[in-house]
N, C-alpha and C positions, 0 to 999 in steps of 0.2 A: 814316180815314187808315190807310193799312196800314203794317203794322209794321216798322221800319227794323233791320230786323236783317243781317246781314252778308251778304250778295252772295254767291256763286260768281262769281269773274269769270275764273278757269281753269278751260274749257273741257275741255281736253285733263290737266288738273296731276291729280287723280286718279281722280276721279268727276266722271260726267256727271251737275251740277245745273243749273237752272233760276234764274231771276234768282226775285225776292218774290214771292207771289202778289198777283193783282189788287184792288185794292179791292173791298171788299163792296157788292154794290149794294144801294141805300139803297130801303125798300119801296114800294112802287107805291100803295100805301092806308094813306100814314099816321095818317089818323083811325081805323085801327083799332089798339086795345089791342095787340090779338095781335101784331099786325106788329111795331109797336113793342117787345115785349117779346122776341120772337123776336130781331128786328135788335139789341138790347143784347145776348142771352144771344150771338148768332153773336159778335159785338164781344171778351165778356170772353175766349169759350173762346179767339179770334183773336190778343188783345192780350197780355189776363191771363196768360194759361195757356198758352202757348208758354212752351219752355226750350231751344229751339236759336236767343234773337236776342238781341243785347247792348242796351242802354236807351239813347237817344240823350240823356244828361242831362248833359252838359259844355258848358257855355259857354264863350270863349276867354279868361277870367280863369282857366278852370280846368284849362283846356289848358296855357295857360303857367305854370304852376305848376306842374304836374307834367312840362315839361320843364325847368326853372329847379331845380326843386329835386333832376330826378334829374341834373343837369349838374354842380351845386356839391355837391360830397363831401367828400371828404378832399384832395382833390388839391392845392388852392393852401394849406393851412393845414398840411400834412404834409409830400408829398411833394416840395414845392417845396424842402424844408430839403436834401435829399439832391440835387438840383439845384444849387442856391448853393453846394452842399461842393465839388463834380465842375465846376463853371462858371467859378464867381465869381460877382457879381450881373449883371454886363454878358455872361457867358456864356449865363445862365438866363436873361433877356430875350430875346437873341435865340433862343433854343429855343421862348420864349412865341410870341414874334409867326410864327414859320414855323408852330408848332402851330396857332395861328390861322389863317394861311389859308390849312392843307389843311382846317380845317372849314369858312372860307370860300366855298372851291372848291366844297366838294361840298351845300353850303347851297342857294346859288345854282341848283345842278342840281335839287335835289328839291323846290324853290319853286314852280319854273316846269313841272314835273312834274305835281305836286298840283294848281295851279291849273288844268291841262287835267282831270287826272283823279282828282278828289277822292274816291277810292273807300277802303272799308276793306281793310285790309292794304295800304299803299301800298310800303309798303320791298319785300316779295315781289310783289305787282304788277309792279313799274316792268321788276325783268331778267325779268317770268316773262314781261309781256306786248310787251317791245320787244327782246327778246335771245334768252330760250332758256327751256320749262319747270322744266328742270333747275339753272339758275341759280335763280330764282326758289325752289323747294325749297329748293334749299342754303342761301342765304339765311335763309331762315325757320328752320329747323332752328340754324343757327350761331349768330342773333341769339336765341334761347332759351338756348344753352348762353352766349352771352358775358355775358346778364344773369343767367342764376343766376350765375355766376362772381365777377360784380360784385356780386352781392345778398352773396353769401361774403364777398367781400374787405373791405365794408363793413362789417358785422357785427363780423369782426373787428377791427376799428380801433375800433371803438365801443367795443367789451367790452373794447381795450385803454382808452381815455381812462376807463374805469370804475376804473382803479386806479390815477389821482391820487392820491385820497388814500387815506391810510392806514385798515383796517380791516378785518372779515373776508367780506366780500362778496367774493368770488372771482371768477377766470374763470369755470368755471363757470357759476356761475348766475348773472352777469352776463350770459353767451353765452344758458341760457336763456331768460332776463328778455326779452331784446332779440329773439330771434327768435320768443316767443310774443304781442309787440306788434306785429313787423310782422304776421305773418298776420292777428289780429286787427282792423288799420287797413285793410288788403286786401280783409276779407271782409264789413267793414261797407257794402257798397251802395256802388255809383260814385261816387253823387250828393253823400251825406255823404264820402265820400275823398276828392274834389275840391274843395271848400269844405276838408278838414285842406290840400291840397297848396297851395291859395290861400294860404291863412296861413302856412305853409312857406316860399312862396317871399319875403314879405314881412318874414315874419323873415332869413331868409339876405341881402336884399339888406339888411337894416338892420345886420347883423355885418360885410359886408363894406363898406359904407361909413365903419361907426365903424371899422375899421381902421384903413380908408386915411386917417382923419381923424386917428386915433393915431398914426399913421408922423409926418405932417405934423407934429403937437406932440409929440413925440419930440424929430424932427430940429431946431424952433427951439427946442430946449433946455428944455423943461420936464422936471423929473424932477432927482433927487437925484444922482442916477449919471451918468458920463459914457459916452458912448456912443462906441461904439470899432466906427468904419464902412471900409470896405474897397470900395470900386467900384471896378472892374475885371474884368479877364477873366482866366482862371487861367493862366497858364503852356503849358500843352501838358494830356495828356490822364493821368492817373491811376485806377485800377479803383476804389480807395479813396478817391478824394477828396483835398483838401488839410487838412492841417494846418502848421502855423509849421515852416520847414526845411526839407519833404517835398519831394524832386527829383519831375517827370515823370516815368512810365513813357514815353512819348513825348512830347518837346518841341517847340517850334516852331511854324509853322502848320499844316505837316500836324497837330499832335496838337490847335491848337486845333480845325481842322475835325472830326474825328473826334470830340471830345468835345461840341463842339457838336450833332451827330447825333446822339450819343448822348443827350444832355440833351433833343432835341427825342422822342427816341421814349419817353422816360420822360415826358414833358408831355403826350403825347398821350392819356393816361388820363385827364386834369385838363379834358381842353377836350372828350372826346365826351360823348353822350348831345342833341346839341341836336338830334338828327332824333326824340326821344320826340314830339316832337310829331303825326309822323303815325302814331303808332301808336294815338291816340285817334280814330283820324278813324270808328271802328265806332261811337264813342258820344258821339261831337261832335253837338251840336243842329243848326251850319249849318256842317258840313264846307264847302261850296264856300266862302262866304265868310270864314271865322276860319283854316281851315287854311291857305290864301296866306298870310295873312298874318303868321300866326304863324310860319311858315318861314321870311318873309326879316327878321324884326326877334327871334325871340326868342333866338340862340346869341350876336346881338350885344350881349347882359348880361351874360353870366358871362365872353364874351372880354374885351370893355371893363372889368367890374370884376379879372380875370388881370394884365391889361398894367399896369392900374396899381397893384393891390397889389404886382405883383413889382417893379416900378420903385421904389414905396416903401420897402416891406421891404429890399431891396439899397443903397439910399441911407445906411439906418441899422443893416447888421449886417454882421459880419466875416468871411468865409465861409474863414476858417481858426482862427473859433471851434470846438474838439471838443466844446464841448455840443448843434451842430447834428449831424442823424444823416447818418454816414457810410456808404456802403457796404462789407460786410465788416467793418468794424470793431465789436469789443464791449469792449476792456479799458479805453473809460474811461463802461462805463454804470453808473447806480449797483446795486449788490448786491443790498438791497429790489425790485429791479424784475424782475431776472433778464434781463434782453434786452427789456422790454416796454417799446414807444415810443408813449409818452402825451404832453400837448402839451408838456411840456420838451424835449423835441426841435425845437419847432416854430420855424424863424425870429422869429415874430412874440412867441411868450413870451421866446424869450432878449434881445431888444429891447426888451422890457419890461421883464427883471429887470436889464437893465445901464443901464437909466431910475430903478432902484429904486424901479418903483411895486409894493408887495407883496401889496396887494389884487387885480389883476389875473391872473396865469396860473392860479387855480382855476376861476373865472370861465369865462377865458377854453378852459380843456378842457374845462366843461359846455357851452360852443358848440360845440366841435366834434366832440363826442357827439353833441349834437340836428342836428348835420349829416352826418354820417355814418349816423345812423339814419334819416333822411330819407329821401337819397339810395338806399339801398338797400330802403327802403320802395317807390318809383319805380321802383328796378330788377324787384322784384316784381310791379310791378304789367306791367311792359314784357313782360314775360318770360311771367306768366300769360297774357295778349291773344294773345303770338305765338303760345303752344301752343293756345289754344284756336282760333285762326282755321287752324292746320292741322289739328288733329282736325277740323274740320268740314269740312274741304276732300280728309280721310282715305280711299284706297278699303275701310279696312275696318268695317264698321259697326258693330261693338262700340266699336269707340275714338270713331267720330262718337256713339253713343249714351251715350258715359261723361264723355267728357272734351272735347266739344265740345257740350253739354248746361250750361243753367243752372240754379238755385235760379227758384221761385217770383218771387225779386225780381231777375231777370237777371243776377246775380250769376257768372259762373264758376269755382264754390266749388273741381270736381274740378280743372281746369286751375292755380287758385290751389295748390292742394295740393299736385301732382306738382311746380309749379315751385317749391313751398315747401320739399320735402324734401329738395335740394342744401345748405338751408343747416346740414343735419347736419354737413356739411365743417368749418363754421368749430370745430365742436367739438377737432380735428385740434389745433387750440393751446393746450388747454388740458392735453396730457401736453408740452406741448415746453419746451423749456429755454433758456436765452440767448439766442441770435438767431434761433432759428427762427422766433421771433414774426414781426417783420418780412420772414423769407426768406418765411413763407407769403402773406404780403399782396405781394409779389413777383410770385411763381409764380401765383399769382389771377388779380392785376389783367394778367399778360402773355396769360393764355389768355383774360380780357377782349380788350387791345388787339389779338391779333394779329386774331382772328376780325371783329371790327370794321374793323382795317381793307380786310380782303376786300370786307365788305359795302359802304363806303365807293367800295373800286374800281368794285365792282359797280353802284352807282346810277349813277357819271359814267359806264362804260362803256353803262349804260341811256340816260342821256341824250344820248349822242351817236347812237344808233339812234334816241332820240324825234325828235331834230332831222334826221335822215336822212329819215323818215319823212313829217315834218310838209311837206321839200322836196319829196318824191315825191308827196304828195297836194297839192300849191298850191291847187289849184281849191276843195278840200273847207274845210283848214285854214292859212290864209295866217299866218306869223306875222308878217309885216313890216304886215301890213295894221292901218288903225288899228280896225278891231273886234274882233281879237286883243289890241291892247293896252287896252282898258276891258273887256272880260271875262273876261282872263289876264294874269297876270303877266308879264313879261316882259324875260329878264336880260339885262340887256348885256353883251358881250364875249364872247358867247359862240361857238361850242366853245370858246374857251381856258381858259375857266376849267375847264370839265368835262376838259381835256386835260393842264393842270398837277393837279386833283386826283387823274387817275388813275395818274398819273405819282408824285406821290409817296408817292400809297398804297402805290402797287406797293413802290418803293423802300425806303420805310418798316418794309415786310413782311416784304422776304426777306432785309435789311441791321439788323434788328432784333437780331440775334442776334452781332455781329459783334466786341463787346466780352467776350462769355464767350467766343469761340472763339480770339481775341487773348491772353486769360487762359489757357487751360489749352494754346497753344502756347511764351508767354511763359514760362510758369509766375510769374504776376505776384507779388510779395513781398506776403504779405498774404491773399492769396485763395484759398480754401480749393479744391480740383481739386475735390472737391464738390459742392460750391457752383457752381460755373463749370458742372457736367454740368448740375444741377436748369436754371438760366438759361438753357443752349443746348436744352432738351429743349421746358422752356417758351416760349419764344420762337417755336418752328415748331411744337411741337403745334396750335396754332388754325391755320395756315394748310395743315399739312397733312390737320389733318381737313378744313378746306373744300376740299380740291383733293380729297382721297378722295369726299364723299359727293356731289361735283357729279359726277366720274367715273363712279363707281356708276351713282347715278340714269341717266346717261346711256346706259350700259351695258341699262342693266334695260330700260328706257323705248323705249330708244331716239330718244330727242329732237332735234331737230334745229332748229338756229337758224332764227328767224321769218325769215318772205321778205318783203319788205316786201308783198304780195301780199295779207297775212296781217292785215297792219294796217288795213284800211282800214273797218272801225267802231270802232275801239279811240276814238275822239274824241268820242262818244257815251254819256254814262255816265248808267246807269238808276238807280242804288241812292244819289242824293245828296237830302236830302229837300227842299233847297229849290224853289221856283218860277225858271223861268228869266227870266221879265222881272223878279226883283228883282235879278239880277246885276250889272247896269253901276253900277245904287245903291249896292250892297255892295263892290263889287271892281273899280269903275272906277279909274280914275289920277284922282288926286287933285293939284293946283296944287302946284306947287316951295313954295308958302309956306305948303301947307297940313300938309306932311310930318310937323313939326316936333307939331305938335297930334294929328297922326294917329297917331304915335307915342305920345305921352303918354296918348290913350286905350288905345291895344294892351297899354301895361304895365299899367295897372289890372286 
């Protein structure tokens, strides 16, 4: 069997490669020794001893795991507290559910994508091969920079929840401790990281189930303490947040709309990461069949468990308690801490300790260290794949020979490396002082979100040329026809879905920034002009580095959007290792009653 290593499927993106080589033909005189030992030794130099292919040893317990586990971070156990401050709890829901389905939207697109074309590198695939080369690059480039970013921002929040408790373990080497494990979990072979992310995401779902279990007996009243709940929607829109007294900066509905917006672009950190799933598909065992399917069932775990821990959590906490974290605000955090926001900040411990159970928030911040160290575990691993499937796709052959090159055991130790040493960043907090802590997990996780959601734009704008395309060729690939639907996926509603996600990527992107620029026009009480520059710098640096290096590239290249002319084998993918008569087996439509079980196997 020849060896599934990653494709060239850009042509023209920077060097002319060749699809795999042929299988070895198998000897003509196997009763002889020779032959026989000859055909092994061709085999191992083939298999063994290549270092430019990645090992196809993920199965989809292991795929979903490692997008489950890089989905669930910090976001619903952190950031959601600064959410509920700026919302209410009835504010931060609806931010939940819009967040939701702009990953909805673009779910759906990269589903029914994958299902046609289950190639490695799918996310640069999709705009390289149905939009533009140039698009395609920028993409892959941008989704490297927003996961080291994310790998950073994690990191830090981890190395914060390290100073719980009292003692002289430091940032520092807390900071160190955590980024010489993740590489370490990285570089240990796909096969064994996938089997850690399997068990990762099985604990994550068992923390966030006992939650929502905890909210439930909370609210009928168990616990010493009385709980002091607040549902509702805040007032109008505030930079800082509410506390007891505190007027709107703008009142009214215009300020709750705006604050809603707001609330949802800060959510939007909390709900991506559920397209990691095609970023395995170089070392998925049966890309055609696990990757469909794991793109239309696995974002809807960590959204369904979002919607209703924030439902819960909000039922049972006050969101004009100051022990939850406000923005800009530091003068009621404790001294010992200096600005560092560990889980007493978090909704779900303050609801606890006004339940007066006191066993619980040490606990519960060693969860959400082992989840934040996860998550950016994930991110690493997202982030190493992207760079090494551009090194190999490099026109210059030093970078294809260094950093697009594996270990003996397929490993991509050089690529693991370069996208390892960003998280020198997160050292950045450990001179800082007060709230810098929290402003850097800020400034992080915004040059995360914004550059995501280009890339985001970028697939629905893909999938409305895939479906443009699919109409131009009928003859070739019918989608309405029913052998399209038992051998591909196939979305309903569509273009709308693909046309509201690109719609409010778009919006999302260039409306992201519109709360610091409110602030240093306002000059809001409270908010440091600052502070408001770092937010407004952050918020468009990802999108205007994406609109620079797609420009560039085009400039350079000179590239030019695909003609549909251009498409017409793109339907035809050579680098998936399955057999095509087991397809309808694996990835047919399955009976309305059979869903329910079909499901229930995909999460295992």
């Amino acid at each position: 069997m020849p060896p599934s290593g990653t494709n060239a499927l850009f042509q023209n993106f920077s060097i002319d490669v060749t699809s795999d080589p042929e299988p070895l033909a198998r000897p003509q005189t196997p009763d002889s020794l020779q032959d026989r030992g000859s055909s092994a030794l061709r085999w191992l130099s083939h298999e063994v001893f290549r270092k430019d292919c990645l090992d196809r040893k993920l199965a989809r317990h292991h795929i979903t795991g490692i997008a489950f586990s890089g989905a669930v971070g910090i976001g619903i156990f952190q950031t959601s507290s600064e959410i509920i401050a700026l919302g209410g709890p009835v504010g931060a829901l609806l931010a939940f559910i819009f967040a939701g389905l702009v990953i909805f939207s673009v779910m759906r697109c990269l589903a029914e994508m994958v299902s046609v074309r289950p190639v490695a590198a799918p996310l640069i695939d999709f705009p390289h091969t149905f939009v533009d080369e140039s698009l395609g690059f920028t993409v892959g480039i941008m989704y490297w920079l927003a996961n080291c970013m994310s790998m950073v921002t994690l990191t830090i929040a981890a190395a914060m929840f390290t100073q719980y408790w009292p003692s002289t373990f430091g940032m520092t080497s807390a900071t160190f401790v955590l980024l010489l494990a993740l590489f370490f979990m990285n570089a240990c072979g796909v096969e064994l990281y996938g089997r850690m992310e399997w068990v990762f995401k099985w604990l994550k779902i068992a923390l966030l189930l006992g939650l929502c279990i905890l909210m439930i007996i909370i609210k009928a009243g168990v616990g010493s303490g009385r709980v002091d709940s607040k549902f509702e929607i805040s007032p109008g829109y505030s930079p800082t947040g509410f506390i007891a007294g505190q007027a709107p900066s703008i009142p009214g509905t215009g300020g709750r709309i705006l604050m809603v917006w707001t609330c949802t672009t800060m959510a939007m950190f909390q709900f991506m990461g559920g397209e990691m799933v095609l970023v395995t598909a170089g070392e998925a065992k049966r890309p055609m069949r696990d990757l469909p399917i794991a793109a239309r069932y696995m974002y809807l775990l960590p959204v369904s468990f979002y919607l209703v821990a924030i439902l819960l959590v909000g039922l049972n906490v006050n969101y004009l308690d100051p022990r939850i974290y406000h923005s800009h605000v530091t003068w009621f955090l404790e001294s010992r801490l200096e600005g560092i926001q560990t889980a007493a900040r978090s909704p779900f411990v303050v609801v606890v300790e006004n339940a007066g159970i006191k066993t619980l928030p040490g606990f519960l911040d060693a969860c959400f260290l082992f989840s934040a160290l996860t998550a950016a575990n994930s991110a690493l691993y997202v982030s190493s794949r992207t760079l090494f499937t551009l090194a190999q796709r490099s026109s210059i052959s030093s970078i294809r020979r260094t950093i697009g090159r594996t270990n003996n055991g397929h490993t991509p130790l050089a690529a693991i490396t370069i996208s390892f040493l960003p998280g020198a960043l997160a050292f950045l907090a450990v001179r800082s002082k007060e709230k810098v802590f929290q402003e850097l997990i800020h400034v992080f996780g915004r040059l995360y979100t914004g550059p995501v959601l280009c890339i985001y734009a970028a697939q629905c704008l893909a999938f409305l040329r895939f479906k443009s395309a699919i109409s131009y060729y009928r003859r070739t690939i019918d989608r309405d026809s029913e052998a399209y639907r038992k051998k591909h996926y196939r979305a309903h509603w569509q273009p709308l879905w693909a046309i509201l996600g690109l719609t409010l990527c778009t919006l999302l992107m260039f409306f992201s920034g519109w709360a610091a620029i409110y602030d240093l026009c306002a000059k809001s009480p409270g908010v440091d002009q600052g502070d408001s520059i770092v937010d407004l710098l952050a918020s468009y640096l990802g999108p205007f580095l994406f609109i620079t290096i797609l420009i560039s590239y085009k400039l350079v290249k000179r590239t030019k959007i695909r003609e549909m002319e251009d498409l017409r084998d793109v339907w035809y993918v050579r680098d998936a290792p399955e057999k095509t008569h087991d397809l309808p087996r694996m990835t047919g439509r399955r009976k309305p009653r059979n869903r329910f079980f079909e499901f229930l196997r995909w999460v295992r």
